[in-house]
C-alpha positions in Angstrom: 0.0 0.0 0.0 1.2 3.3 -0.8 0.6 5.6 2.3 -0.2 9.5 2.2 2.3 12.2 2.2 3.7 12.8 5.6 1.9 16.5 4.9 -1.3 16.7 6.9 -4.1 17.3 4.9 -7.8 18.3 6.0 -9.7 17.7 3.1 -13.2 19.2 2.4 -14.1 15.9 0.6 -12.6 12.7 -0.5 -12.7 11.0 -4.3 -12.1 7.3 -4.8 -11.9 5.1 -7.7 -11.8 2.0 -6.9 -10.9 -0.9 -9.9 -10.9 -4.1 -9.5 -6.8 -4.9 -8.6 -6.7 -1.5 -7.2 -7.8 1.7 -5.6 -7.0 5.0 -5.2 -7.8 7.8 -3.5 -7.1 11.7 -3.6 -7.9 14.5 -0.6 -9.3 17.4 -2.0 -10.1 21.0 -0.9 -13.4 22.8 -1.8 -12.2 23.6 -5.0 -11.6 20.5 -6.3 -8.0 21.1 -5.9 -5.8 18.0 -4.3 -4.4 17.9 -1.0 -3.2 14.7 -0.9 -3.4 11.0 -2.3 -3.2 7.2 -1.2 -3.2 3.9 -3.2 -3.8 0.0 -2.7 -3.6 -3.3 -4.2 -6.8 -3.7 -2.9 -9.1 -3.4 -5.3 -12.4 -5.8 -5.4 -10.6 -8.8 -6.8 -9.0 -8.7 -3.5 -11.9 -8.1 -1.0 -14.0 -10.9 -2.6 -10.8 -13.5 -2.0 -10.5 -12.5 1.7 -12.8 -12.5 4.4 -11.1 -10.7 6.4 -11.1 -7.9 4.2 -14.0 -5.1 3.7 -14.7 -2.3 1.9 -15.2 0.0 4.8 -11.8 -1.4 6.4 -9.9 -0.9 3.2 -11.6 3.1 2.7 -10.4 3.9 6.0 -7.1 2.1 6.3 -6.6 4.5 3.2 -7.6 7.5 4.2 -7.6 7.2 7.9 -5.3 10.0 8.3 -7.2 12.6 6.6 -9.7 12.2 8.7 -10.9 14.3 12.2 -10.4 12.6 15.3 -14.0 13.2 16.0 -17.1 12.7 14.7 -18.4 16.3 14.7 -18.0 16.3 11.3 -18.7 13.6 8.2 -16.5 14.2 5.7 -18.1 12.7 2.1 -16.9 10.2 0.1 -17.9 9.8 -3.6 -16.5 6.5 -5.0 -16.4 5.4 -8.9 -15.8 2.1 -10.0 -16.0 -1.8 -8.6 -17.5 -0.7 -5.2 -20.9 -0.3 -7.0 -20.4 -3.9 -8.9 -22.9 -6.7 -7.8 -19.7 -8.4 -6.2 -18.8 -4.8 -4.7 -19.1 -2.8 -1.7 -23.1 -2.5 -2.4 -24.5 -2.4 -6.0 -25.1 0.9 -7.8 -28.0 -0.2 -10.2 -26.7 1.1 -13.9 -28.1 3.9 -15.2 -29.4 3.2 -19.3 -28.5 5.7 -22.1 -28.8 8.4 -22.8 -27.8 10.0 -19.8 -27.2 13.3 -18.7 -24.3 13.7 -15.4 -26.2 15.1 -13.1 -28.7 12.0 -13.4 -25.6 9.4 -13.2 -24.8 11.3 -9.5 -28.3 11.0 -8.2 -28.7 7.6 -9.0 -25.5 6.9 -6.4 -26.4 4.7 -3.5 -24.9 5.1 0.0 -23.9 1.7 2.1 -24.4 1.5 6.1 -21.0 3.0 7.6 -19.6 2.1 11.1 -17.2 4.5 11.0 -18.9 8.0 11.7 -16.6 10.4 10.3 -17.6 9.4 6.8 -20.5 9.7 4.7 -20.1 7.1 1.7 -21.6 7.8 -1.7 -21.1 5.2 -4.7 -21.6 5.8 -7.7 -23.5 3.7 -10.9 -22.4 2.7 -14.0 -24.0 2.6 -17.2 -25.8 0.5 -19.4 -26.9 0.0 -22.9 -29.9 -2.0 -23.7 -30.0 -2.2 -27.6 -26.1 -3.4 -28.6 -26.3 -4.5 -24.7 -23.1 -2.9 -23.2 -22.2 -1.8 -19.7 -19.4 0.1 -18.2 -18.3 0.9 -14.7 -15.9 3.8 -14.1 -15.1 4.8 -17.4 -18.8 6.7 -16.5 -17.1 9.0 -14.6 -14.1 10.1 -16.9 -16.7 11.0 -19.6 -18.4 12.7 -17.0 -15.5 14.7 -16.0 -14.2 15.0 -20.1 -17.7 16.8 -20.5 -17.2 19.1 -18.0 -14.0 20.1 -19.3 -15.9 20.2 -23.3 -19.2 21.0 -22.6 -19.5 21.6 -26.5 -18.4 18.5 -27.7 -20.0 16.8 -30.0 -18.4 13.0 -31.4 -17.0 10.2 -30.1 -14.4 9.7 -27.3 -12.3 6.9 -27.0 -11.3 4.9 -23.6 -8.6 2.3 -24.3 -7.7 -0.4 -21.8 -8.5 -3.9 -21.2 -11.8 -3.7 -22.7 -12.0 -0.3 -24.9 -15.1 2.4 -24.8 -16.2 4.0 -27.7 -19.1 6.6 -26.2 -20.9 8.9 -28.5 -20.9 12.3 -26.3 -23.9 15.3 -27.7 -25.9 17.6 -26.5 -24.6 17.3 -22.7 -25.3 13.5 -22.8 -23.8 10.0 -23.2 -25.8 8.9 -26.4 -24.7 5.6 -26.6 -21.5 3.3 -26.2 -19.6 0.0 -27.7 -17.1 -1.8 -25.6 -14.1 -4.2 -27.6 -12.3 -6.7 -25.8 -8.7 -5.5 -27.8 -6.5 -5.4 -24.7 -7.7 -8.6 -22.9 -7.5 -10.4 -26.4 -4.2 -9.7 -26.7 -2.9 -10.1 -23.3 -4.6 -13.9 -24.2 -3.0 -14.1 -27.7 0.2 -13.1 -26.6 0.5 -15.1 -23.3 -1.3 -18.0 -23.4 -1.9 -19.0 -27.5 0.7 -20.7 -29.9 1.5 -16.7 -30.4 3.4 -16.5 -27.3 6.7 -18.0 -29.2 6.7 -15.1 -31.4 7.0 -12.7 -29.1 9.7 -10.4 -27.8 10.3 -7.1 -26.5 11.2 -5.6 -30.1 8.3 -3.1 -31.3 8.6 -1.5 -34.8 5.7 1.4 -35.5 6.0 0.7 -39.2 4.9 -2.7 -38.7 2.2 -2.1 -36.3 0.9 0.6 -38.8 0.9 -2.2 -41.8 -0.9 -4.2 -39.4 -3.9 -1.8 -38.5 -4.0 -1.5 -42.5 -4.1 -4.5 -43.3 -6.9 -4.9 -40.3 -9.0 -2.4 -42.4 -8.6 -4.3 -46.1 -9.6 -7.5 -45.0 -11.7 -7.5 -42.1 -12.9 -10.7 -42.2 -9.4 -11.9 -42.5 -8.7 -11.4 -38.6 -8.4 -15.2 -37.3 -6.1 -15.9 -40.5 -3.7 -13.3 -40.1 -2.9 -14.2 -36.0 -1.7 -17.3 -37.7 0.9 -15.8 -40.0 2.2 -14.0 -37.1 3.5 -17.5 -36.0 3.7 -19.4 -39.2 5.7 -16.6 -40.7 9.0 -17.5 -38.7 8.4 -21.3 -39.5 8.3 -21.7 -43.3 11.2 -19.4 -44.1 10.0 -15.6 -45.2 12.6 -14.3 -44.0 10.9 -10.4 -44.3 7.7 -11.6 -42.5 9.7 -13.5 -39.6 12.0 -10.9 -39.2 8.9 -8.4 -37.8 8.3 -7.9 -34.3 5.3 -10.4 -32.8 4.0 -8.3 -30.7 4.3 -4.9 -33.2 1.7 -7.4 -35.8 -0.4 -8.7 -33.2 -1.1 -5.6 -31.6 -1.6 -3.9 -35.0 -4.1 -7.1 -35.9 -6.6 -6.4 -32.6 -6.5 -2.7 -32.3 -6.6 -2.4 -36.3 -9.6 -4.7 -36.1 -11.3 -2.8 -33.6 -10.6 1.0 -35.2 -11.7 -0.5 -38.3 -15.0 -1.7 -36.8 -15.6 1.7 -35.2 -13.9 3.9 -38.4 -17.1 2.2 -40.3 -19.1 3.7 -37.3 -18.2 7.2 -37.9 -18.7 6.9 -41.8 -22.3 6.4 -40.8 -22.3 9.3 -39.1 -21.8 12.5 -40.8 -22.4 14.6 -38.2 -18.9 13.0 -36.3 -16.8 16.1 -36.5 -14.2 15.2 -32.8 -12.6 12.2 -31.7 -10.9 12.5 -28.7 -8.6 10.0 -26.3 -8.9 9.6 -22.7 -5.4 8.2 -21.1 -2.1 8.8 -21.7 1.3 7.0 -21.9 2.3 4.1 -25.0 -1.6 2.3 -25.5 -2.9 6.1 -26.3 -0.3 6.7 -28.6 -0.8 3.6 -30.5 -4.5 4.2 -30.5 -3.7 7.6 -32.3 -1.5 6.1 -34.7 -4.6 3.5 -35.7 -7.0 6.3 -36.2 -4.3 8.7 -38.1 -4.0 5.2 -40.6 -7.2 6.1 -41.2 -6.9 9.8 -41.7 -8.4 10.5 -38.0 -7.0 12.5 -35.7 -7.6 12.3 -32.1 -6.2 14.3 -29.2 -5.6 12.9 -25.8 -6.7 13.7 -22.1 -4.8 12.3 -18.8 -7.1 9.7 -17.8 -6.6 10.5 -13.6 -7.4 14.4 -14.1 -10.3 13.3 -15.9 -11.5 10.9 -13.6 -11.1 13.1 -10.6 -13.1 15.8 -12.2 -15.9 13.3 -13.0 -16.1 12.6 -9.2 -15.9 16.3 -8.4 -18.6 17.1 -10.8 -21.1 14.5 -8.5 -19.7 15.4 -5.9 -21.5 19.0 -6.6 -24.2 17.1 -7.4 -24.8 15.0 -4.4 -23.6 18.1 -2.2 -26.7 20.3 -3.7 -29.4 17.5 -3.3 
């Protein structure tokens, strides 16, 4: 666990986000402005796998030093993330599409708390009945991306584990499409026939080839994870010689911007496209799209989600 700052901080409020192999928290003033912050491994995978482990224990081992000594004062907690799962703290009931912010905040559910120097407020995810789809988190970023764009009008892009493409008008999440790129990969590359054709070498001239080729022949996805191995075994020596991992990642995340890229031709009115995270996976997401002649700009993911939580925080603060 990574422990506070030795600097004593007296926060007007506390934001969470808690994932599912971690959590962390931030202490922040009135004006949204962070005091101080705190992580742990803990995240729900780890609760559920140890009874002697809760949610309220982990909270306040976290941020027991921000906390008065007292209880003449509750200091309020808005969480995002896992805690509102089914397997969670307490379940946050998803809110369907299209959805406005401040309807996401007051659909957050509070849990009983021992401890009374806290008041606890989780908040839901989001869920998509047609094309059924749910997310739990990434909610929040968009919330806080909006705030930030009030006037943006297009699509903005989450990558991770399990990507989110959410259509973002008119002050509301329209819609959403999640893609399992990053947990098919971290399959492919670990656990298939593909893992012996790995390495650490990365080449951005092959991964480009391989979103472009993801985008000519669609249908030709299961095929070409094959060549990635076969290629080394049958002597082309220009196709063995290409980083694994530069192809295969260029095969998933080509095949999911291509899916999406068809998306926005339907679309005319798509005029933004905009990335929320930062780091390598965001830039190679940018490279995909600028294959296909889009180009999208990116946001730090952890400002973002903060100012989601701060935005219900308002929220829950006003009703």
């Amino acid at each position: 666990m990574h422990s506070p700052s030795s600097q004593s901080a007296h926060p007007a409020w506390i934001a969470v986000d808690w994932g599912t192999s971690n959590v962390r928290a931030w202490a922040m003033d009135d004006g949204s402005s962070i005091l101080d912050q705190a992580s742990s491994p803990l995240g729900m995978n780890a609760i559920a796998a140890d009874d002697a482990l809760s949610f309220e224990g982990v909270l306040i081992g976290l941020i027991d030093r921000w906390l008065p000594r007292d209880a003449t004062v509750r200091v309020q907690v808005v969480i995002c993330g896992m805690a509102g799962a089914k397997q969670g703290w307490l379940e946050a009931p998803y809110c369907s599409v299209p959805v406005r912010p401040d309807e996401l905040a007051s659909g957050a559910v509070r849990p009983d708390i021992s401890d009374p120097r806290i008041d606890v407020a989780i908040l839901p995810g989001l869920k998509q009945v047609d094309d059924p789809d749910v997310m739990r988190g990434e909610e929040t970023q968009l919330v806080g991306f909006m705030a930030a764009h009030p006037a943006f009008d297009g699509w903005v892009c989450l990558p991770g584990t399990h990507s989110k493409w959410a259509r973002v008008s008119g002050g509301a999440i329209r819609g959403f499409k999640t893609y399992m790129t990053g947990e098919v990969f971290a399959l492919l590359s670990k656990q298939s026939i593909l893992r012996h054709s790995m390495d650490d070498r990365w080449d951005d001239a092959v991964f480009e080839q391989a979103v472009r080729e993801a985008a000519s022949a669609p249908t030709g996805f299961l095929h070409r994870l094959f060549t990635v191995r076969a290629s080394g075994l049958v002597g082309n020596a220009d196709a063995a010689s290409q980083p694994g991992a530069s192809v295969l990642s260029g095969a998933v995340i080509g095949s999911e911007i291509a899916d999406v890229v068809r998306d926005l031709g339907r679309d005319s009115q798509i005029a933004q496209i905009a990335l929320i995270g930062d780091g390598k996976l965001a830039g190679l997401y940018r490279k995909a799209l600028a294959a296909h002649g889009f180009d999208a700009d990116a946001v730090d993911g952890e400002a973002i989600t903060i100012a989601g939580l701060a935005s219900a925080y308002r929220v829950i603060n006003i009703s």
